[in-house]
N, C-alpha and C positions, 0 to 999 in steps of 0.2 A: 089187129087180130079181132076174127069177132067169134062171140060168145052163143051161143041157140037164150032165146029167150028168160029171163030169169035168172041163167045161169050165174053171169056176171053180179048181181047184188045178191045172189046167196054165196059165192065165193067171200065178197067181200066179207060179208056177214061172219061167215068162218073164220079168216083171217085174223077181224077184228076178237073177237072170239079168244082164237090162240093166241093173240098179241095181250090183250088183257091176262090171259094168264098167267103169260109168261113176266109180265113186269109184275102180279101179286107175287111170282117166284121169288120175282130178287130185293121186295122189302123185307128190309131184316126184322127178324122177329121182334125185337124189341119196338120198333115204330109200331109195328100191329098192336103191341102192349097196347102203345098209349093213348089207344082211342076205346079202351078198355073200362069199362064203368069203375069207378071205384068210389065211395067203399061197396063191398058187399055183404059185409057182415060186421060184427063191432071192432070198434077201435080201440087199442090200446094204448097210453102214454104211461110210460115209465123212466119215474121221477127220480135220482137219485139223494133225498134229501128223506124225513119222512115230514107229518101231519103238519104246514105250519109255516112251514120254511115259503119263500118269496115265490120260488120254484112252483113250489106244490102248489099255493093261493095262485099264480098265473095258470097253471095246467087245468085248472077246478074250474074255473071261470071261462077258458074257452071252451070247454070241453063241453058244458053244460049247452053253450051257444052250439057251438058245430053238432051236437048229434042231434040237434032241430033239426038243422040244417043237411046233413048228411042222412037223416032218415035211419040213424044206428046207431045205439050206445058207444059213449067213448068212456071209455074207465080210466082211471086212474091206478097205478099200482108204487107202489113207495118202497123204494128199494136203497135203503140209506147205510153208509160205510163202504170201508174198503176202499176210500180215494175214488170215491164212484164207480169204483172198477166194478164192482157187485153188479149194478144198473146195468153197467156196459155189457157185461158178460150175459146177462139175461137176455138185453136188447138185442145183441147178434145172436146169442145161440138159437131165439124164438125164430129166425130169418125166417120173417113172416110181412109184408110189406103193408101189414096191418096194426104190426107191435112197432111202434117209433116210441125214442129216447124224446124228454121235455127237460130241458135245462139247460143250466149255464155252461157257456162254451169254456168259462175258464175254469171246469175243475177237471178236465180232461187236455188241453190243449197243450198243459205245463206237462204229461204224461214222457214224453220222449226227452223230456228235458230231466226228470226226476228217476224214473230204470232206465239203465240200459239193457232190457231185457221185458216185452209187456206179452200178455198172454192174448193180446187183440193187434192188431194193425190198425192205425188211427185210421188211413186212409178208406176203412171199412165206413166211418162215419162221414154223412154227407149233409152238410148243412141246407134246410129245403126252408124254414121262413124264421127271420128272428120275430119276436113276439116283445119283449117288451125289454127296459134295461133296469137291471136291479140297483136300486143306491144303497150304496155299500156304508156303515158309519164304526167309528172307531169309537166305543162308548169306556167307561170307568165307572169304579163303583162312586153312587149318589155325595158319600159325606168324604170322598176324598181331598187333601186339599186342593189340587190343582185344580182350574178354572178354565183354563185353555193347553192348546196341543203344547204350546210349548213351557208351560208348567211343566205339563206331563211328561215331556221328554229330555226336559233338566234334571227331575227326580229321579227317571232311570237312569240318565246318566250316570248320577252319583249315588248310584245304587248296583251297581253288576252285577248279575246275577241275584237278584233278589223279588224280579220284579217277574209273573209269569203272566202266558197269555194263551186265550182262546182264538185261533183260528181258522174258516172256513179253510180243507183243501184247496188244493189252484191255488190260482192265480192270487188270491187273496195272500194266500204266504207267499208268495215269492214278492209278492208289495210290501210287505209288512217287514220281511227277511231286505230287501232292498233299502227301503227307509232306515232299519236297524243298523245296514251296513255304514250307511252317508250317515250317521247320525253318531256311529260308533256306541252305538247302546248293547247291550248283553242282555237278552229279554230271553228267557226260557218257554218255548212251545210245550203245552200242555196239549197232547192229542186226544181227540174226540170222536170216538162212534160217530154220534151224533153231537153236530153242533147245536144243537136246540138247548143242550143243560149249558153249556157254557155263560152263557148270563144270568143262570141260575147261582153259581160257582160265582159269578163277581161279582151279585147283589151278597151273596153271603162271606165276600174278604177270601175266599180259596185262589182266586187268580185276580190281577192285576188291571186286566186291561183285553177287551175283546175288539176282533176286526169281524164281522158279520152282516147281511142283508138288516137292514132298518124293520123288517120284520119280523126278524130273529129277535134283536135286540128290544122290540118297541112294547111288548108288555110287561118287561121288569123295568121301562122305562116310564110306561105309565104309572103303575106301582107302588111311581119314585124309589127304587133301589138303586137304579142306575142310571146315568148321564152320558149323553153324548157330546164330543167334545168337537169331530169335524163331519160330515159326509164325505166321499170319496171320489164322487163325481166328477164330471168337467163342470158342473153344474149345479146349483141349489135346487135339494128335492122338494117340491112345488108341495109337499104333506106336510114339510119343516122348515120353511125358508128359512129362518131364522137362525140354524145352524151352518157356519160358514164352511168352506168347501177346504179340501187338503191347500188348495195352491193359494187361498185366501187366508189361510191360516199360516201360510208360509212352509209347506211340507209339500211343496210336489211331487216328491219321490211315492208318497201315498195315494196320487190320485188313481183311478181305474175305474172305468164303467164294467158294470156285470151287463155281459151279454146272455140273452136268454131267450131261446128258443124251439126248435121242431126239429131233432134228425132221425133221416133215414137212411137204409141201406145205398149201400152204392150201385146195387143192381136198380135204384126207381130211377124210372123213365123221368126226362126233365120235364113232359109236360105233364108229370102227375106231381111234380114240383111245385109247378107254377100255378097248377090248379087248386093245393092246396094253401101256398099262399095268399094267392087269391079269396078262397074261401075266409083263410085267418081275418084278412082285411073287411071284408061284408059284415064279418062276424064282432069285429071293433068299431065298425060307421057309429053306429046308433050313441057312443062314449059310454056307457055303461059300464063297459069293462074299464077302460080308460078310469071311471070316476074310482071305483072297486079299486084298482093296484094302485090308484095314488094313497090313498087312506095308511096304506102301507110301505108304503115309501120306493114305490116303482113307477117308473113311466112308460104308456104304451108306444110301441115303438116298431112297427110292423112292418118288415122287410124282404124282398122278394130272396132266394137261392142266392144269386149274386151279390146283394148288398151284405149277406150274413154271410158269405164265405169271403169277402173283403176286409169287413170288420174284425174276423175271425185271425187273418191273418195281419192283421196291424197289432192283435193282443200278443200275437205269438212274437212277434218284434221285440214289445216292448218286454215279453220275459226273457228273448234272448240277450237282450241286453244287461237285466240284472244278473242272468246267469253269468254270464260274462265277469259283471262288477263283484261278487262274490263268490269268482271261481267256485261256484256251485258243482259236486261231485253226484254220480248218480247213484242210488241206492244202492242196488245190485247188478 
């Protein structure tokens, strides 16, 4: 076939023309997202713990870094109680993919495990970078006699009901609830707004015995009102070597790493996931922050969407399991 001059490479031209259009028709709008600049205005992390807590010292510390780096305040907002539901409920209502939730995966994770009935769908939350792992420690007041875990858990034995305790929501109790079950101890939960006065309460003889982040615990520990007796970790925290771990002390039922991290909505695109993980990482090269959360008894621990929705789901195992072991009934 032939074409009069011209004709044939401005057809093509056309073609090619309608052909590009037609394939920008059929990328879904969320791929268009995610070549989308972000941020564009400031950031918000909401903490569900307040001023202090492991949480909140990690969300301070990157925050500071990233909004160099992001070119726009990242704030901080403290939103403590309520089984962290309070946070939770701020974090989706804001559905803003600028307000993301900063904290530990287990004070939500044990959520379907404890109502049968919650005012959110967990699936709403999307785990996008872990940031670092909190070490958990089991402390006692300073002039008690017990010395070690298992003093301390002969005494309550042969004490039922006498002996109370402060616990972190999550995961933290259902460890603690778990150990009490294998150990057959009767320990009364003392619940708390805020977990921050709880070691306030057992340098002054009101409760017994706390399970909380080592930065909870660590300025009534400097103090000297209070003693820690294991960390909680797979691991000795690198700010305390010296304090042996649950499974070296002989309590494995109390071990549990705090996972702690960045989520967002489930509408964020994955590569504004990865983009932010990424960033987190740049943002820990230099150790800085690293040095900052060991002081306080955390390791950094910077992981992309994938490895913290992995993790996430090995925690939630090991609570199905306790549920299990103490036919755990749900709320409401």
């Amino acid at each position: 076939m032939h074409y009069p001059n011209g004709t044939f490479h401005k057809s093509m031209m056309t073609a090619a023309a309608v052909a590009g259009a037609v394939l920008a028709s059929l990328v879904p709008a969320q791929a268009q997202a995610q070549v989308q600049p972000w941020p564009t205005r400031a950031v918000k992390f909401i903490v569900p713990f307040g001023p202090g807590a492991g949480a909140d010292i990690g969300a301070r510390l990157f925050s500071e870094k990233l909004s160099q780096k992001w070119g726009q305040p990242v704030v901080v907002e403290n939103k403590p109680g309520g089984d962290s539901i309070v946070a939770i409920t701020a974090f989706l209502s804001a559905n803003d993919d600028h307000v993301l939730l900063f904290g530990p995966s287990g004070n939500f994770t044990v959520h379907p495990f404890v109502y049968s009935k919650l005012n959110y769908n967990p699936a709403d939350l999307i785990p996008v970078v872990r940031a670092s792992n909190t070490i958990l420690a089991l402390a006692v007041k300073a002039d008690a006699p017990y010395k070690t875990m298992k003093d301390f858990t002969e005494a309550a034995r042969k004490a039922p009901g006498q002996f109370n305790s402060g616990l972190v929501q999550g995961i933290t109790e259902f460890t603690f609830w778990g150990y009490s079950h294998y150990e057959k101890l009767q320990i009364t939960q003392v619940p708390y707004r805020d977990i921050n006065v709880a070691p306030t309460d057992l340098g002054e003889g009101r409760i017994q015995v706390v399970m909380a982040s080592y930065a909870i615990v660590q300025p009534q520990i400097n103090a000297g009102r209070i003693k820690p007796l294991i960390v909680n970790g797979k691991k000795r925290a690198p700010a305390v070597p010296d304090i042996p771990t649950a499974r070296e002390a002989g309590y494995p039922s109390l071990e549990v790493d705090g996972l702690v991290g960045l989520f967002g909505l489930k509408s964020m695109p994955d590569a504004l996931k990865e983009k932010i993980a990424a960033d987190f990482r740049d943002a820990a090269a230099d150790g800085s922050i690293g040095e900052r959360l060991k002081a306080t008894g955390q390791v950094i621990n910077v992981g992309g969407p994938k490895e913290f929705t992995e993790a996430i789901e090995e925690q939630r195992n090991n609570v199905a399991a306790v549920v299990k072991a103490i036919d755990f009934k749900p709320k409401n």
